[in-house]
C-alpha positions in Angstrom: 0.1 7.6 -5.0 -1.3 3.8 -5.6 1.0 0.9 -4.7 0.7 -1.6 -6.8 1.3 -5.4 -4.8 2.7 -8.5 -6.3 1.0 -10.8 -4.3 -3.0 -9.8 -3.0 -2.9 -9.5 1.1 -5.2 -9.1 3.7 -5.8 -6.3 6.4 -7.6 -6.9 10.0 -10.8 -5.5 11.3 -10.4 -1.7 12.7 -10.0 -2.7 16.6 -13.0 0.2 17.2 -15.7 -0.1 15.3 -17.6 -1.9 13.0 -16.8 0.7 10.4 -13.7 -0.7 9.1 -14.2 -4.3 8.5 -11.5 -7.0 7.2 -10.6 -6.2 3.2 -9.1 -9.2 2.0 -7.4 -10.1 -1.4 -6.0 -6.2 -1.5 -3.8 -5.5 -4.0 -3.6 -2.1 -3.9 -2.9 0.2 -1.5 -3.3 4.2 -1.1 0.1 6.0 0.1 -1.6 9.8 -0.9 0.2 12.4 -2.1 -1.2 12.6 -6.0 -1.9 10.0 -8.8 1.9 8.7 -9.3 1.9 4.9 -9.1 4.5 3.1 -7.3 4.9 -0.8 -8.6 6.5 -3.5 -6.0 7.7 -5.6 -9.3 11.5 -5.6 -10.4 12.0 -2.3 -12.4 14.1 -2.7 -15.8 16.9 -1.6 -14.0 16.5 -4.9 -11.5 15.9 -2.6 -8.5 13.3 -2.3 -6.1 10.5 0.0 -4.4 10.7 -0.7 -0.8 7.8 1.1 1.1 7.5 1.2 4.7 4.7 2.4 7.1 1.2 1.6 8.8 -1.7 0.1 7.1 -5.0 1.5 8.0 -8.4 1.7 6.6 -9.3 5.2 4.7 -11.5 7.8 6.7 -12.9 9.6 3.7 -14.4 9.7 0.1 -11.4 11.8 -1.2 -9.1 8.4 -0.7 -8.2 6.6 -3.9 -8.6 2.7 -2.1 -10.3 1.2 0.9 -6.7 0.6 2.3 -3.9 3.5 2.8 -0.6 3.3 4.5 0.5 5.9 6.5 4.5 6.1 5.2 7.4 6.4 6.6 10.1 5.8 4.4 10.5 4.9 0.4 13.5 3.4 -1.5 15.0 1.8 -3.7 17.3 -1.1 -3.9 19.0 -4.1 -5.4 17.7 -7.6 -4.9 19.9 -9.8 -3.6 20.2 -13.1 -4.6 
């Protein structure tokens, strides 16, 4: 599963080695799980995709981007405002 930013961040250097450097500009990001694609714009419907969890680099070839987040929760809301 790829999720698709609105706005391009960065991620910090792995704290271990110099395997993992800084990926900067990263607009996607691999949550695994299959080749679903989860998009952070406004949905027709005006909700949301709120993804939570821990960025971290991927550990092997089988991982769809250099960046992956480890997730704990998904949902989907309203905006407010």
């Amino acid at each position: 599963m790829i999720l698709t930013l609105a706005h391009p961040n960065s991620v910090a250097a792995g704290e271990v080695d110099d395997l993992h450097p800084a990926v900067k500009n990263v607009t996607e990001i691999d949550l695994g799980g299959g080749a679903l694609r989860v998009n952070q714009r406004k949905n027709a419907d005006g909700s949301y995709v709120i993804v939570i969890g821990k960025l971290c680099h991927a550990h092997t070839v089988h991982h769809l981007r250099d960046i992956m987040m480890t997730v704990t929760s998904i949902s989907t809301t309203k905006k407010n405002g």
